[in-house]
py3Dmol code that shows the C-alpha trace and the ligand (Angstrom):
import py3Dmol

protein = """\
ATOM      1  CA  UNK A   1      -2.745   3.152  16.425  1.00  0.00           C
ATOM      2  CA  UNK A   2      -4.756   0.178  15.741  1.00  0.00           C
ATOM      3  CA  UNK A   3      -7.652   1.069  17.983  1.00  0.00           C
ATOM      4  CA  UNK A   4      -7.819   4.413  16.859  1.00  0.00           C
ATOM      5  CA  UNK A   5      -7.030   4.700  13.440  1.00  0.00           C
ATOM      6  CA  UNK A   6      -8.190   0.845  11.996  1.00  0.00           C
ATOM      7  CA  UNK A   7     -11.028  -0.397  14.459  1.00  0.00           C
ATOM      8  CA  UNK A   8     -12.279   2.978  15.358  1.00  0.00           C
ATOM      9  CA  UNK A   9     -12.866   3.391  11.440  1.00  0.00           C
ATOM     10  CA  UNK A  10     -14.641   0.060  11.434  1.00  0.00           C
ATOM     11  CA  UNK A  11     -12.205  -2.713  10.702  1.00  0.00           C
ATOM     12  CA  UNK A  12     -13.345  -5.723  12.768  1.00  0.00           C
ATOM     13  CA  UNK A  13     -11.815  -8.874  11.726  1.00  0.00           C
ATOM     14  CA  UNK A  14      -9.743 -10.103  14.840  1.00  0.00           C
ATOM     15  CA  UNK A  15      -7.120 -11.766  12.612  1.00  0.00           C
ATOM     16  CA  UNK A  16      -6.352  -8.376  10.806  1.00  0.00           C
ATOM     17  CA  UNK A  17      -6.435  -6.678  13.551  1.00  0.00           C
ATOM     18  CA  UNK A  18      -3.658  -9.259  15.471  1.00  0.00           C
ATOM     19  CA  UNK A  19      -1.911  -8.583  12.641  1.00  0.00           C
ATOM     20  CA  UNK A  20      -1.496  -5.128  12.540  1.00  0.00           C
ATOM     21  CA  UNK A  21      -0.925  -4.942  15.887  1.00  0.00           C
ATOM     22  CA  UNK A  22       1.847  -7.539  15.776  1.00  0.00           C
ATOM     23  CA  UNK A  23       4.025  -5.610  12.835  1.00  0.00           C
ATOM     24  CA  UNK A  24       6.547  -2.799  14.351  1.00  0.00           C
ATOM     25  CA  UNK A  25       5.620  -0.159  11.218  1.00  0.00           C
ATOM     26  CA  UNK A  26       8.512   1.520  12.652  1.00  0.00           C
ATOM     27  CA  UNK A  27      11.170  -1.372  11.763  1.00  0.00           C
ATOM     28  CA  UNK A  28      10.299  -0.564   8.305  1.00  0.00           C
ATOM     29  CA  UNK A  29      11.018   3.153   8.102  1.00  0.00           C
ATOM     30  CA  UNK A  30      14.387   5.053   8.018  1.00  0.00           C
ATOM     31  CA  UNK A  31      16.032   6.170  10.652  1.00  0.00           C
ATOM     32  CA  UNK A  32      14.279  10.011  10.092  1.00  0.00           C
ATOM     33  CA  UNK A  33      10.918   9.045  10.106  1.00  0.00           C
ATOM     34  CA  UNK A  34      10.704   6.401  12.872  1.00  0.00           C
ATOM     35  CA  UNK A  35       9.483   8.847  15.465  1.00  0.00           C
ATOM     36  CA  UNK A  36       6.346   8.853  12.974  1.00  0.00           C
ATOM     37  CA  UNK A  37       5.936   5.535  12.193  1.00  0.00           C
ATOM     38  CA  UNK A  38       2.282   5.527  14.496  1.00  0.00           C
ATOM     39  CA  UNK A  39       1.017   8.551  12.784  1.00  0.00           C
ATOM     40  CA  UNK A  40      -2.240   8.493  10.706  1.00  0.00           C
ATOM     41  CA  UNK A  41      -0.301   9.225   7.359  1.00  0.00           C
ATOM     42  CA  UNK A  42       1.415   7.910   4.558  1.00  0.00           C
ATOM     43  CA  UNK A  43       5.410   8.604   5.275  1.00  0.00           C
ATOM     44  CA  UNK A  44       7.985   9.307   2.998  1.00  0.00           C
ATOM     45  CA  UNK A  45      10.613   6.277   2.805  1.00  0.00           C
ATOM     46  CA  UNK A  46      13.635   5.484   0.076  1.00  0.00           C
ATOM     47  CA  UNK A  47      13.870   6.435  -3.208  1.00  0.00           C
ATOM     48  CA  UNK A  48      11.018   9.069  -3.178  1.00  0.00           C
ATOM     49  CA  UNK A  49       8.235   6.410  -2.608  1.00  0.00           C
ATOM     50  CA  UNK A  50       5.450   6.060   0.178  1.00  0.00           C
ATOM     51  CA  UNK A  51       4.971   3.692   3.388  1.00  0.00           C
ATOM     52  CA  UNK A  52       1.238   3.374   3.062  1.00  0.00           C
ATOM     53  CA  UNK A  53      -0.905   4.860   5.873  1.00  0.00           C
ATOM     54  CA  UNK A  54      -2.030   2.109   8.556  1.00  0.00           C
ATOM     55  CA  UNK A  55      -5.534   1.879   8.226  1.00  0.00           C
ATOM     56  CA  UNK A  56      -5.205   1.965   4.321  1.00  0.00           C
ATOM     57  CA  UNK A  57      -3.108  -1.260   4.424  1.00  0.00           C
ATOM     58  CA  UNK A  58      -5.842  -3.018   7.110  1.00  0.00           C
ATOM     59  CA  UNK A  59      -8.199  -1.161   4.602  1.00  0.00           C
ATOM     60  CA  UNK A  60      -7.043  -2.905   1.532  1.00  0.00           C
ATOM     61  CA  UNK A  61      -6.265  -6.811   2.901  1.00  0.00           C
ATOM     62  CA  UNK A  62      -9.849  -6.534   4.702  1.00  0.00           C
ATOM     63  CA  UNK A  63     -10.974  -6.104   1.641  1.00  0.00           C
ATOM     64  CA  UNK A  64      -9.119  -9.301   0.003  1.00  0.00           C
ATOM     65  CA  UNK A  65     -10.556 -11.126   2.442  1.00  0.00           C
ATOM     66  CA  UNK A  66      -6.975 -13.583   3.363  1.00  0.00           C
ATOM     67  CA  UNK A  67      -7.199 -16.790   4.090  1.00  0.00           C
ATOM     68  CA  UNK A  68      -4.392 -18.916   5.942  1.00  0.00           C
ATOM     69  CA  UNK A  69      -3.925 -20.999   2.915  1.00  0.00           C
ATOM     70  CA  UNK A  70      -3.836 -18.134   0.331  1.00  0.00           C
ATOM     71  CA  UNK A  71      -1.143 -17.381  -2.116  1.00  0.00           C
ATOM     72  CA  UNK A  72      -1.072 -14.028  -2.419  1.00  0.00           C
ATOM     73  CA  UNK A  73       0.427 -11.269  -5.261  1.00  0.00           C
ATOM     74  CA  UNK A  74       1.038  -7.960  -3.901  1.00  0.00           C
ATOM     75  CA  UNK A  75       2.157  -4.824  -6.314  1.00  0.00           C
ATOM     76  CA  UNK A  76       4.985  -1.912  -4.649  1.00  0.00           C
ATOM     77  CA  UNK A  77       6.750  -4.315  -1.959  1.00  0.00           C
ATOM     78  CA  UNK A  78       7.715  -0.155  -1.391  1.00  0.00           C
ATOM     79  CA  UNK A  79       9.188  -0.536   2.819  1.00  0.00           C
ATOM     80  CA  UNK A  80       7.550  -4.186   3.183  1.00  0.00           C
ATOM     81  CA  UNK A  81       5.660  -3.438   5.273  1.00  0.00           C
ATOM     82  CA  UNK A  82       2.642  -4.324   4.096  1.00  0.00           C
ATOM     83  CA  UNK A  83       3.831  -7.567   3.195  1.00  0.00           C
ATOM     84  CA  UNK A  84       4.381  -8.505   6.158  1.00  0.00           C
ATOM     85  CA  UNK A  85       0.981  -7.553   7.422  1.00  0.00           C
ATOM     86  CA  UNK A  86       0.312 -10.599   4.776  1.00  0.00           C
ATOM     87  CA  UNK A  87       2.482 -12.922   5.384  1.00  0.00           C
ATOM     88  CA  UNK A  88       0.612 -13.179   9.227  1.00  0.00           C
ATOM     89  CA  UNK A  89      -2.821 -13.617   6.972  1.00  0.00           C
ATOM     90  CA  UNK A  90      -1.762 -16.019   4.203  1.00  0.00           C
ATOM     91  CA  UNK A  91       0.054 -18.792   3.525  1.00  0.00           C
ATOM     92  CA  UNK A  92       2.974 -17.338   1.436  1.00  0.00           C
ATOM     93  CA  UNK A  93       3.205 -13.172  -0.235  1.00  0.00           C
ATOM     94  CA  UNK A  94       4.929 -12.996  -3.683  1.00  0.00           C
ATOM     95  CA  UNK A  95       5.921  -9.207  -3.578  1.00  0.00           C
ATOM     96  CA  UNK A  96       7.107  -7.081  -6.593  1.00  0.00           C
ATOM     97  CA  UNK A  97       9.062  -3.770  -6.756  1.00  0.00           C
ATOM     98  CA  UNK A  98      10.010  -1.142  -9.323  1.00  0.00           C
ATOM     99  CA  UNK A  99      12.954   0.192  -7.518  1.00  0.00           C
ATOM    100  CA  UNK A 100      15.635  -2.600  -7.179  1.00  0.00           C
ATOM    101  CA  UNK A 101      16.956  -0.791  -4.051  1.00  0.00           C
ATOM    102  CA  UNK A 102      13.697  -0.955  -2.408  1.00  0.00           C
ATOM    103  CA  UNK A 103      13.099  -4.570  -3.872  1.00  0.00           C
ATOM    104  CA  UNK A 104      16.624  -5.283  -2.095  1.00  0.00           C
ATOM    105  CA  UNK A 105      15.705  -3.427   1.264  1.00  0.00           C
ATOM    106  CA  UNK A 106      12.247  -4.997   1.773  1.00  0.00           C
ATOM    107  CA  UNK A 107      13.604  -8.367   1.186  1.00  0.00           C
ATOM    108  CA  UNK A 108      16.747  -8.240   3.759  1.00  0.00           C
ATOM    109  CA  UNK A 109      14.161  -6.278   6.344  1.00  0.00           C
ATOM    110  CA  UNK A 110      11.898  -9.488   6.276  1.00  0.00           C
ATOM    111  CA  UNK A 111      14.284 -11.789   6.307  1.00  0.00           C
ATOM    112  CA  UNK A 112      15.535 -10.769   9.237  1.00  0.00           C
ATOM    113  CA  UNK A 113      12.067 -10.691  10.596  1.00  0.00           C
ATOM    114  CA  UNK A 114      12.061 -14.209  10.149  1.00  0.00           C
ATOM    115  CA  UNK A 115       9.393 -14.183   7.116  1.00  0.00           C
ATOM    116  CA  UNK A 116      10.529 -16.804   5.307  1.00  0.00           C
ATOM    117  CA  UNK A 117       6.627 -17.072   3.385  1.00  0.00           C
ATOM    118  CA  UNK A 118       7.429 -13.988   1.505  1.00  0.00           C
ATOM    119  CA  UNK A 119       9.239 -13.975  -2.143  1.00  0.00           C
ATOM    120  CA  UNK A 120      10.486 -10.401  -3.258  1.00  0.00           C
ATOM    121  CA  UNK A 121      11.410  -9.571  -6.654  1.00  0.00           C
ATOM    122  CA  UNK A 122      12.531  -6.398  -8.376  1.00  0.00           C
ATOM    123  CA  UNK A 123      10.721  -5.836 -11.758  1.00  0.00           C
ATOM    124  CA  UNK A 124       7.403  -4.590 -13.372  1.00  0.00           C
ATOM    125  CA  UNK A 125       4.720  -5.388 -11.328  1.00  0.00           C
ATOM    126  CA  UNK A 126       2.040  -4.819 -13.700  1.00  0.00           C
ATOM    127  CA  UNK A 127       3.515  -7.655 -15.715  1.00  0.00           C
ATOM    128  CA  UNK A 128       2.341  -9.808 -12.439  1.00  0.00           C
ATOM    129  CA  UNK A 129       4.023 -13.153 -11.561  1.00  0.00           C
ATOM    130  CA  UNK A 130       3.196 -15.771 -14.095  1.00  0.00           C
ATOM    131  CA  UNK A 131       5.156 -18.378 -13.111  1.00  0.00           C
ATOM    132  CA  UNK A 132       3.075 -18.457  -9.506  1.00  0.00           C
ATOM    133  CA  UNK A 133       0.143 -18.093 -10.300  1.00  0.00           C
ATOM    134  CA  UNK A 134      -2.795 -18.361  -9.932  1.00  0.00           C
ATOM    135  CA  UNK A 135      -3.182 -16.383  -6.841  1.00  0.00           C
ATOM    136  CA  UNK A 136      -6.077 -16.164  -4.427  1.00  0.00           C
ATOM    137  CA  UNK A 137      -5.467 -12.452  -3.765  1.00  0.00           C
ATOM    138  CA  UNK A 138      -3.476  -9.578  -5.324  1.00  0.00           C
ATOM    139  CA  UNK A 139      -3.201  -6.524  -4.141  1.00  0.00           C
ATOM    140  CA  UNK A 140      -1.888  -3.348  -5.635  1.00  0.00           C
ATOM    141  CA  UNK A 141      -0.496  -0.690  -4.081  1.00  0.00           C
ATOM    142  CA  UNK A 142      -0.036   1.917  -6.295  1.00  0.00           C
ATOM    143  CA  UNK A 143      -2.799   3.521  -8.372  1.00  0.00           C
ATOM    144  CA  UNK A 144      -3.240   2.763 -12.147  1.00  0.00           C
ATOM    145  CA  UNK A 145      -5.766   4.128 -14.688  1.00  0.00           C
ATOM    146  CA  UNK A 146      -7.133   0.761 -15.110  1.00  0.00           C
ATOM    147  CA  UNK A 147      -6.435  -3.014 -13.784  1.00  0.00           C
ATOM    148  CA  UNK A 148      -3.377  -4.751 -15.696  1.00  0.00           C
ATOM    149  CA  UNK A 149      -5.094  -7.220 -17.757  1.00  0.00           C
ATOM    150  CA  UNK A 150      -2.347  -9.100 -17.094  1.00  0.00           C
ATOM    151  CA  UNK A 151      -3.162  -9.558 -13.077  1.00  0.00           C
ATOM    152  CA  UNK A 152      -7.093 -10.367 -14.030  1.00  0.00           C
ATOM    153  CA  UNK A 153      -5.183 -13.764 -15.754  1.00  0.00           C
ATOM    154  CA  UNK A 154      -3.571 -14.693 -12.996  1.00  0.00           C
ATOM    155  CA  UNK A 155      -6.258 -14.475 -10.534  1.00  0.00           C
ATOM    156  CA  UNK A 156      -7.660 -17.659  -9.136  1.00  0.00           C
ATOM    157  CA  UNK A 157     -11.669 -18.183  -9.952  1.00  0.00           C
ATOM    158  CA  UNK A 158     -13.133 -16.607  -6.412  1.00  0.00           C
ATOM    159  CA  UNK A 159      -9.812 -14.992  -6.227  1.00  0.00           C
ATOM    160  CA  UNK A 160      -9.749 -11.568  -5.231  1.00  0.00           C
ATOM    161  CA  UNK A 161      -7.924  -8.381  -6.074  1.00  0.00           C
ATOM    162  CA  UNK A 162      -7.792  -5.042  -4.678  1.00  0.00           C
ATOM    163  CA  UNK A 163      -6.306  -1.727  -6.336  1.00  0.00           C
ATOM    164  CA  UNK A 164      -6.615   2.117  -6.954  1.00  0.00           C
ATOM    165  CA  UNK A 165      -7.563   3.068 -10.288  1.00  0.00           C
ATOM    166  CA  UNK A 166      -8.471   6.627 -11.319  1.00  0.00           C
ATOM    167  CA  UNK A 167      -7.649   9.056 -14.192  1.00  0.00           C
ATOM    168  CA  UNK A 168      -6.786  11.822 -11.797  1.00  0.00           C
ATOM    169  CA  UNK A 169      -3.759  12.558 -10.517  1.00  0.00           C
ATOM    170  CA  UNK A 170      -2.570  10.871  -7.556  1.00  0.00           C
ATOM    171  CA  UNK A 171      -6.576  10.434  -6.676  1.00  0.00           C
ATOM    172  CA  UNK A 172      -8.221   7.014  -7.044  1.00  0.00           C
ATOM    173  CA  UNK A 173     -11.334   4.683  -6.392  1.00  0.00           C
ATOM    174  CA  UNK A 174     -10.271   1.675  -4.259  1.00  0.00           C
ATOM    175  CA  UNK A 175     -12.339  -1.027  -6.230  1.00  0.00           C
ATOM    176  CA  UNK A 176     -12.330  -4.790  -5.629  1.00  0.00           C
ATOM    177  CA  UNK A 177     -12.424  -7.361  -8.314  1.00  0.00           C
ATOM    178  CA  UNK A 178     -13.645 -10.976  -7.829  1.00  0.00           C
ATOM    179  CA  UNK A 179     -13.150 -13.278 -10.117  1.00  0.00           C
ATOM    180  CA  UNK A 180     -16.406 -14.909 -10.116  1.00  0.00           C
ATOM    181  CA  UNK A 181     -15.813 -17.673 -12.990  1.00  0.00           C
ATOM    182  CA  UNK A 182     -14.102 -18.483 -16.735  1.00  0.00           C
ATOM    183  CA  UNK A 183     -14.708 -14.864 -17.658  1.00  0.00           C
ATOM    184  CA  UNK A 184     -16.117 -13.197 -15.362  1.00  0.00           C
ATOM    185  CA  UNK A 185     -15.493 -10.110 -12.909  1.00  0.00           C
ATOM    186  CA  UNK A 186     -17.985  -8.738 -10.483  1.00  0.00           C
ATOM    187  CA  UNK A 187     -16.276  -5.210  -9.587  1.00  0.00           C
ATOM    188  CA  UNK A 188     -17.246  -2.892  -6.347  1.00  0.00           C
ATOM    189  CA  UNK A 189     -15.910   0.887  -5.177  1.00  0.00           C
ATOM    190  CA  UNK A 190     -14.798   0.426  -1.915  1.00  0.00           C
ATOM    191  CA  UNK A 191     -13.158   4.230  -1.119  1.00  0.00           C
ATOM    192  CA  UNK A 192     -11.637   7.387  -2.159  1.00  0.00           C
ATOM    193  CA  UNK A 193      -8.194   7.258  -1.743  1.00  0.00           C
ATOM    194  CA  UNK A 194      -4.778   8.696  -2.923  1.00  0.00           C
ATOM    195  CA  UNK A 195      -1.505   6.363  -4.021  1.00  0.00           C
ATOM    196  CA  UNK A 196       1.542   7.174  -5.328  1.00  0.00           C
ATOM    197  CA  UNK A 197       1.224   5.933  -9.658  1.00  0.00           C
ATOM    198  CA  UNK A 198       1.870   2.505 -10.741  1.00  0.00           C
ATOM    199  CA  UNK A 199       3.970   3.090 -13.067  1.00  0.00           C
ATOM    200  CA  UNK A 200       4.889   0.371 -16.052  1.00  0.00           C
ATOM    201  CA  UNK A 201       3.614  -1.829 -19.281  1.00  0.00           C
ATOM    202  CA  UNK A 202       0.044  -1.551 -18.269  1.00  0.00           C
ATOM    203  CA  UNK A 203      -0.237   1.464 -15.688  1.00  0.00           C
ATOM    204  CA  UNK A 204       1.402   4.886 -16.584  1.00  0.00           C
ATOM    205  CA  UNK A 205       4.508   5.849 -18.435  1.00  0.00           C
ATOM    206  CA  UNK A 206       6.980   7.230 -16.124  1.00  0.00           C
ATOM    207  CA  UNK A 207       6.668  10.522 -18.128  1.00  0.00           C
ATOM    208  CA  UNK A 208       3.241  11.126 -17.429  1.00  0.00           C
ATOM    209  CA  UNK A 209       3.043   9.947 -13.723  1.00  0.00           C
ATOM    210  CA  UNK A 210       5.854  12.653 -13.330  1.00  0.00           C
ATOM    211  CA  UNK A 211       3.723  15.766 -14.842  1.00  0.00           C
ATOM    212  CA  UNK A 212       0.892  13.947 -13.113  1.00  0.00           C
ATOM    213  CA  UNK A 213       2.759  14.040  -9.447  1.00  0.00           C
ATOM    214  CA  UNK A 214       4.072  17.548 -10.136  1.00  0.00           C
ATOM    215  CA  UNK A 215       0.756  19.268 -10.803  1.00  0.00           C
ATOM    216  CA  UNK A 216      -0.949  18.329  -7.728  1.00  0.00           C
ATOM    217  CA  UNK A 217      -0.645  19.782  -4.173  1.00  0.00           C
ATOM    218  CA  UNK A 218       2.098  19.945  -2.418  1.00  0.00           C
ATOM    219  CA  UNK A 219       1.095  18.766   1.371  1.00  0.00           C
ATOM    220  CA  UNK A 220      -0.727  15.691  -0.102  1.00  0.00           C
ATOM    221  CA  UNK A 221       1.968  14.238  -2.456  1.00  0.00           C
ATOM    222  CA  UNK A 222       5.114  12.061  -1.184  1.00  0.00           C
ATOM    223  CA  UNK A 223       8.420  14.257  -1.913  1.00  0.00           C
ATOM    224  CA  UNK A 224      10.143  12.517  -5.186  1.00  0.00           C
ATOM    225  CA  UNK A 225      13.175  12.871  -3.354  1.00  0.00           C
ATOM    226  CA  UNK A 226      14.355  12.495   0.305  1.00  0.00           C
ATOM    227  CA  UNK A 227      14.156  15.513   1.832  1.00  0.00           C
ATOM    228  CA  UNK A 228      15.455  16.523   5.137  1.00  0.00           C
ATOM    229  CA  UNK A 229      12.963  16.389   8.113  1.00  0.00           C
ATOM    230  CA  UNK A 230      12.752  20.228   8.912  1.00  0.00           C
ATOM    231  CA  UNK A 231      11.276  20.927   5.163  1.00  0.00           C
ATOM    232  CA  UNK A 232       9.475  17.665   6.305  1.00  0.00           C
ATOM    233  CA  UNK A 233       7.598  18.800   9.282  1.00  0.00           C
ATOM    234  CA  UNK A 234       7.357  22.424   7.551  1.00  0.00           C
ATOM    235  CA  UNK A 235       5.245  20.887   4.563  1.00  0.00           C
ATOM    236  CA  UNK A 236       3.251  19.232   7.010  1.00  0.00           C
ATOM    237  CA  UNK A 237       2.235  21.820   9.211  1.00  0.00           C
ATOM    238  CA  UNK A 238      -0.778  23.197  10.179  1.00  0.00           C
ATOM    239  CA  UNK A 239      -1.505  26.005  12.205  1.00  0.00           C
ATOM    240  CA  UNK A 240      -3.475  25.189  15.882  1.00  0.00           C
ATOM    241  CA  UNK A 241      -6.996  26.112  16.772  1.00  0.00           C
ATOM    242  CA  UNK A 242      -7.138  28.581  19.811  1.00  0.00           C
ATOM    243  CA  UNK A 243      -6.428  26.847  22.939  1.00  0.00           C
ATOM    244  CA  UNK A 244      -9.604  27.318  23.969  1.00  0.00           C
ATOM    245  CA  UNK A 245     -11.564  26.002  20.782  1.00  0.00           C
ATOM    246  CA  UNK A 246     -13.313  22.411  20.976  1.00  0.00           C
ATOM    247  CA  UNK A 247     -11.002  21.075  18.183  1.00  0.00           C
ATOM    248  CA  UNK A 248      -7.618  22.327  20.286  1.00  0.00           C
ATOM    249  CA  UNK A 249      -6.719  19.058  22.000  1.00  0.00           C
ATOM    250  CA  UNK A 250      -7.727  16.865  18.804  1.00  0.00           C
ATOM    251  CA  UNK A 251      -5.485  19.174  16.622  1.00  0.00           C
ATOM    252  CA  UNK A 252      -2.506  19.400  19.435  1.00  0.00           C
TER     253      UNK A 252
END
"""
ligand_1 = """\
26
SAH
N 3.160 -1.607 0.196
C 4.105 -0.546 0.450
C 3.625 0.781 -0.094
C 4.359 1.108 -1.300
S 3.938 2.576 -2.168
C 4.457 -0.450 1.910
O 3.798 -1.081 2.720
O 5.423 0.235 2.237
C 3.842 1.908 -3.806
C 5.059 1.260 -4.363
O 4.729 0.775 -5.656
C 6.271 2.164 -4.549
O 7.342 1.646 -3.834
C 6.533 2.124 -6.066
O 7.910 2.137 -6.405
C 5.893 0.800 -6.434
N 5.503 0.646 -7.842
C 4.964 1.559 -8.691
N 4.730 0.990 -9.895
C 5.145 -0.312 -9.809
C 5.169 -1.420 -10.707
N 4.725 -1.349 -11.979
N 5.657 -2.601 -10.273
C 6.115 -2.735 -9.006
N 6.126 -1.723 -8.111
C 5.634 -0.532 -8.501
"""
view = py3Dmol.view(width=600, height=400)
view.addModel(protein, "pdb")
view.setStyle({"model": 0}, {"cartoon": {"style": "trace"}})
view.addModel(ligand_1, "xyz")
view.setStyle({"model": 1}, {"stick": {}})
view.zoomTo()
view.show()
């Protein structure tokens, strides 16, 4: 997974790398989806939400640029998984939720890991975390239509933060923010990408990022609702090439 999917696409920093290679994405799954878990995709987890895809998480804490002694904010704790791909990078992951059953989830799955740098809390992440910050990194998870002014506060001058935003359903730039002094931001598009909404105070109203999720295509959006792996696999599918076509084994 990690040669293929992260350095193959051009991630090179040994220490993300180690640490991608050193979390079990499948410990962070249910028990329907593990035989996935090494698969280029997003998967569907609890509560209707998304485990993001692999290289998108080595994607988006590249981009933060971790150090070992960062404090870092992330946005959609969602399976934890991706917190504990920071946790190996930085000194100590404050991790908010929407879903309380998630929040709960993710923060018994790490313990038991033995992550004892990460703090998970169930709440609106948009709101950030004011009482730790500043932070040297924060990273969203979920796409917004514009970054919470609240999270530009409570980033540390030369701090960094990395998040979807688009006005498109489900489709959004990945930009990164740096906070280059008192007032200012120096902002760059890093990719096209697709998250599930961030939904809150200062991303969407739950209202809208339902309409939003329900008028886009079906294949491309997480299920709102667990559903049962045959319709699973069936919405995934894709028909082969000819066994005899150039793009056969790829495809297989
Ligand atoms: N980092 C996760 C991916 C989570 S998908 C992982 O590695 O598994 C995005 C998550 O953001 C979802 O779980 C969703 O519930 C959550 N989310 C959406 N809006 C939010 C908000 N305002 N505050 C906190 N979490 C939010």
């Amino acid at each position: 997974m990690v040669q293929r999917q992260i350095e193959g696409r051009g991630i090179h920093d040994p220490r993300v790398l180690r640490a991608m290679r050193k979390i079990d994405r499948e410990a962070f799954l249910p028990e329907a989806m593990r035989e996935f878990a090494y698969e280029d995709s997003a998967l569907p987890i609890e509560e209707g939400q998304t485990i993001s895809q692999p290289y998108i998480v080595a994607r988006m804490v590249d981009a933060a640029r971790l150090d070992p002694a960062d404090r870092v904010l992330e946005i959609g704790a969602g399976s934890g998984y991706a917190a504990a791909v920071m946790a190996e990078l930085a000194m100590r992951v404050y991790t908010i939720e929407r879903h309380p059953a998630l929040a709960r989830l993710a923060e018994t799955r790490l313990q038991a890991m033995g992550y004892g740098n990460v703090d998970v809390r169930a709440g609106d992440g948009t709101l950030g975390w004011p009482e730790a910050a500043p932070f040297d990194a924060i990273i969203i998870a979920a796409g917004g239509p514009r970054v919470p002014e609240a999270l530009k506060e409570q980033l540390a001058v030369g701090g960094r933060l990395v998040m979807p935003v688009g006005q498109t359903p489900n489709h959004q730039q990945l930009i990164r923010l740096t906070h280059t002094g008192k007032d200012g931001f120096d902002s760059e598009m890093l990719d096209e990408v697709m998250f599930v909404p961030l939904i809150g105070a200062q991303g969407w109203d739950a209202e809208t990022a339902r309409g939003r999720q329900e008028c886009t295509e079906p294949t491309r959006v997480p299920a709102r609702e667990a559903r049962p792996l045959p319709g699973l696999i069936k919405q995934a599918a894709r028909r082969l090439p000819e066994p005899g076509d150039e793009s056969f084994a790829d495809a297989f």
